[in-house]
N, C-alpha and C positions, 0 to 999 in steps of 0.2 A: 173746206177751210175758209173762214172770212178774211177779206182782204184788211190789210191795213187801214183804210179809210172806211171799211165798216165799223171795226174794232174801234177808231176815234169817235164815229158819230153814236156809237154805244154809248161808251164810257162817257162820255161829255152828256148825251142824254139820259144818262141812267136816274130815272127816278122812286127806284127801288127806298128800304129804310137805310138808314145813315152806317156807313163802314168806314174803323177805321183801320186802317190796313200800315202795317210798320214796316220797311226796310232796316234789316237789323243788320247790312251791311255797309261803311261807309264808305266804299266804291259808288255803293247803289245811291247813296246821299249824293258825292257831287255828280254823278251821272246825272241823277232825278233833276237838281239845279242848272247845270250845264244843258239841256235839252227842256227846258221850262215843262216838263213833264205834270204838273199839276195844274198849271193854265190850262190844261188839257181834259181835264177833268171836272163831272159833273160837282157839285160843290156838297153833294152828298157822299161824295168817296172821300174821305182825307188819310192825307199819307205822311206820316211823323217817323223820322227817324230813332233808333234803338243803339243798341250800346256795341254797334259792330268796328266802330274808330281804335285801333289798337293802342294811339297814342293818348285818345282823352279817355280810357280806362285805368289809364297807370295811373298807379297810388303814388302819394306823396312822400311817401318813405322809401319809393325804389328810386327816384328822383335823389334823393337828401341820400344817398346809396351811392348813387351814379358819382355825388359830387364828390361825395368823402373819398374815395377811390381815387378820383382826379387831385385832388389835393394831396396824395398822398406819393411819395417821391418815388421813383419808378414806374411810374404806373400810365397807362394812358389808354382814357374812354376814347373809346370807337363808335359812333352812333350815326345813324340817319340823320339829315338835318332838321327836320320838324320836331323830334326829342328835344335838341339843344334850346326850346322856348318852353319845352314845358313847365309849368310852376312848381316846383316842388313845395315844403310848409314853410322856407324864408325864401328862396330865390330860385335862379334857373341854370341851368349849366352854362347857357350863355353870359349870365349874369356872373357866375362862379370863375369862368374864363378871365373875365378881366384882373379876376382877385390871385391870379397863379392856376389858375386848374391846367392841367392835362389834359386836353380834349381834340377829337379828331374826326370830322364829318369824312364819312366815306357813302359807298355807294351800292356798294352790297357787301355781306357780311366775310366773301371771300377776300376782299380788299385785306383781311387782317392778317391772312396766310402771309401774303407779302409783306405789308410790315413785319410782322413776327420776324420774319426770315432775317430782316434788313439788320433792324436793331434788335437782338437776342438779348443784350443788355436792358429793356425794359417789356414788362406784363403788362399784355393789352385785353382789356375788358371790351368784350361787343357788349352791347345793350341788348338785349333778345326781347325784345319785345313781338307779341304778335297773336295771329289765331291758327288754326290748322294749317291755313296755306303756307305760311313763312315757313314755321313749326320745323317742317322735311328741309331746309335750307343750311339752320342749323346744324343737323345731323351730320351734310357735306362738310360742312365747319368742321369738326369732329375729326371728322372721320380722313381729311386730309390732312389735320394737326396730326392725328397719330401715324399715318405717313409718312407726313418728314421730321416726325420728333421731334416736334415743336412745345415745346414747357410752355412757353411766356405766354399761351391764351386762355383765357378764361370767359366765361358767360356767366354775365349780370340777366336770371331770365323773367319774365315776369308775361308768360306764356299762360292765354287764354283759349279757352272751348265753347262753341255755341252752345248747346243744346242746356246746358248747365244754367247758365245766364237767361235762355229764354225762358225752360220750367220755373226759373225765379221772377222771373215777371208774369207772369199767371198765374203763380200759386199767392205773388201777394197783391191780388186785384186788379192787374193792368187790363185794360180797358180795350181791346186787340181784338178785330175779328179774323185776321187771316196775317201771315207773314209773308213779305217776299225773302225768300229764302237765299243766303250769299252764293252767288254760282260760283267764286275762287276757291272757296271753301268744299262746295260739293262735289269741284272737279278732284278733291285730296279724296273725302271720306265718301265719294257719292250719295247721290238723292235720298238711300232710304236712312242715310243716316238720323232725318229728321221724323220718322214715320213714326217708333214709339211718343213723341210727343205729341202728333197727332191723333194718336187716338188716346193717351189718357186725357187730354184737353179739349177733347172734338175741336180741335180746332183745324183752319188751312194751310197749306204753305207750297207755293210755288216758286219752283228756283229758276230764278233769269240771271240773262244775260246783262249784257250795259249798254247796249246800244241803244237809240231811242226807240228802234223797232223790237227788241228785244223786249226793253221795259214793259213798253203798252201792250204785246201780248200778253207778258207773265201775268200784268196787271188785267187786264182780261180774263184771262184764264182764273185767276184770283176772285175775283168778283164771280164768274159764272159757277167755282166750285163753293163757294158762300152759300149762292142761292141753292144750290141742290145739296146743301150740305150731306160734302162726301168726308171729311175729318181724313184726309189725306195727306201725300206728298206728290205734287203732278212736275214733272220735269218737263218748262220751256226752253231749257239750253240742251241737246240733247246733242249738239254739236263738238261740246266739249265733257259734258258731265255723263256717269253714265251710272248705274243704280248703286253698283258696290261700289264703285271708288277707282283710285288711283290704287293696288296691290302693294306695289313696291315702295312708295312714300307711306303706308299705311304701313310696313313693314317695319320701316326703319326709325316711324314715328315709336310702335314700341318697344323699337330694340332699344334705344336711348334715353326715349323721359317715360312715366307712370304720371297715373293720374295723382290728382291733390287738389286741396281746397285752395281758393284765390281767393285777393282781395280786390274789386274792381270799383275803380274810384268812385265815389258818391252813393256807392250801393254797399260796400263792407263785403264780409268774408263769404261766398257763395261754394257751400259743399262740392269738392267733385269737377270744380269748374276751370284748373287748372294743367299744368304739365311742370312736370321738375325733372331734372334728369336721375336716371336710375343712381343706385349707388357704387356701380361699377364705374360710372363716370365723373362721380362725384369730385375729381379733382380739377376737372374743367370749373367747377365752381365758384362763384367770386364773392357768394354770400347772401345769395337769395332768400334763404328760409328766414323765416321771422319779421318780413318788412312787412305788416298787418298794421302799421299807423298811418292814416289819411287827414291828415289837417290841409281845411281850406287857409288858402295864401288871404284870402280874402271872405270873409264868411257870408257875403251875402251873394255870394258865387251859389246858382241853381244849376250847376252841372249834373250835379244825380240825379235830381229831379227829371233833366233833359232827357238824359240818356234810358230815364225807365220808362220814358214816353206819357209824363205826368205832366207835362208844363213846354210849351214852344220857347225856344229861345228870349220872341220878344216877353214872352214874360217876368224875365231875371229884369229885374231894376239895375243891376250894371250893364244889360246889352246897349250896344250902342253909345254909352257915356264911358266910362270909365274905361267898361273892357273892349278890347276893338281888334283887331290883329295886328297891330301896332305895339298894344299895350296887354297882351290877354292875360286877364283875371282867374283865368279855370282853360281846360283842358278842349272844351269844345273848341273855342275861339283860336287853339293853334296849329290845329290841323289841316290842310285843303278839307278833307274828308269829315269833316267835324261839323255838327249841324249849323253851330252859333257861326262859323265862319260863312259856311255856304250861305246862311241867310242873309248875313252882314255884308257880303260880298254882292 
């Protein structure tokens, strides 16, 4: 096995043909940022971020969702704090707050059990947002609600699936020679979750970890299965992820939600590429079906474009002017894990 400091004096000299290699997780984004992980690298490998940010996916209409609900008497949204900026098609929940909204930053989604309990006289909406890893978190939600016979919870969900999302960016020309593949993700559905897309795309993908040593293997490993084009799934986290999965969150994934089509923001409705809950639990509900409209707040917002790995951040003519993380114009720019932010930052 090559050491660490073989592995960099690789990569950095690598003068093989041009690869561009996507993390399509945005853990894997601000890790990559956070440890200058492409200073690191030969100026022939480049590495763009994909549409794995759970919060700059949501549509504009789960957002204009989220608000309506807040506004509505009895009711009060439960959310992550990074939600609370996101732009919906007029404003943001934060922006909604000042106007009377209902809203309440918590910190994981069991925080709502408790409230729930506290005040029974008002229905509290989590936002569900997320990908496979959260996905099994919710179910807990659930499944403790019917416990202690809790009515007042509901889920607002707008629950995404890799594999869905990545076949749509190769089937419509993205430009990708290998993916590093989400380790949170693989540690739910395990490694070979990704292998049918491997071979109808020959395409790579190696699933890392986050650490900076993590990274520049998988990334290695990435590169050396390019060259030998093996159209694979090679496991560098093999610490945590293991080929079938996590069994038991795998279980409960579909005892609760079925698959369904999504709309993920700046890309429209992607087959197959969702989760909704069954219709045995349909009353946890808060009205998810049908939020398929995505209006930009601002139309010369290039967030799809970002997230399909068609355009770098500085390419949007609002980065940096307009939109900022201060001000954010589109969904990249308000996430830590968000490309436009990580580069802006």
């Amino acid at each position: 096995m090559k050491t660490i400091e073989q592995i960099c004096e690789y990569l950095k000299m690598y003068d093989g043909r041009e690869l561009t290699l996507m993390e399509v997780c945005g853990s894997h984004t601000a890790a990559i940022a956070k440890y200058g992980i492409k200073d690191l690298l030969s100026d022939k490998i480049r590495l763009i971020s994909g549409p794995g940010c759970p919060v700059c996916v949501t549509p504009s209409a789960y957002i204009d969702r989220l608000i309506e609900l807040a506004m509505t008497p009895g009711y009060v949204v439960a959310t992550f704090g990074d939600m609370l900026r996101v732009p919906g098609s007029k404003r943001s929940l934060s922006e909604a707050k000042s106007e009377g909204a209902n809203t309440v930053m918590v910190y994981s989604p069991m925080d709502v059990i408790k409230l729930s309990g506290e005040h029974p006289d008002r229905t509290y909406v989590f936002a569900a947002v997320g990908f496979e890893t959260t996905a099994p978190v919710y179910t807990l939600l659930i499944e403790e609600a019917v416990k202690k016979g809790l009515s007042n919870i509901r889920l607002l969900t707008s629950l995404k699936t890799m594999p869905g999302v990545i076949d749509h960016l190769l089937i419509h020309g993205a430009s990708i020679d290998g993916f590093l593949a989400p380790g949170h993700v693989c540690a739910i559905t395990g490694s070979a979750y990704f292998e049918e897309l491997a071979q109808k795309h020959s395409i790579e993908f190696a699933v890392s970890g986050f650490s900076d040593r993590e990274l520049l293997f998988a990334i290695y490993g990435l590169v050396r299965q390019i060259e030998e084009a093996t159209h694979c799934v090679k496991n560098y986290y093999p610490s945590v992820v293991e080929t079938q999965g996590n069994p038991v969150a795998m279980e409960k994934l579909s005892r609760y939600f079925e698959p369904c089509d999504a709309v993920w923001r700046g890309m429209g409705t992607i087959a197959g590429s969702g989760l909704r809950l069954r219709e045995e639990y349909a009353s946890f509900d808060a009205g998810s079906e049908g939020l398929t409209e995505d209006i930009k707040r601002n139309k010369g917002c290039c967030c799809g474009e970002i997230l399909m790995g068609k355009k770098e951040p500085q390419d949007c003519p609002l980065f940096g002017k307009v939109c900022s993380p201060s001000s954010p114009q589109g969904a990249c720019m308000v996430s830590y894990e968000g490309s436009c932010y990580q580069r802006y930052m």
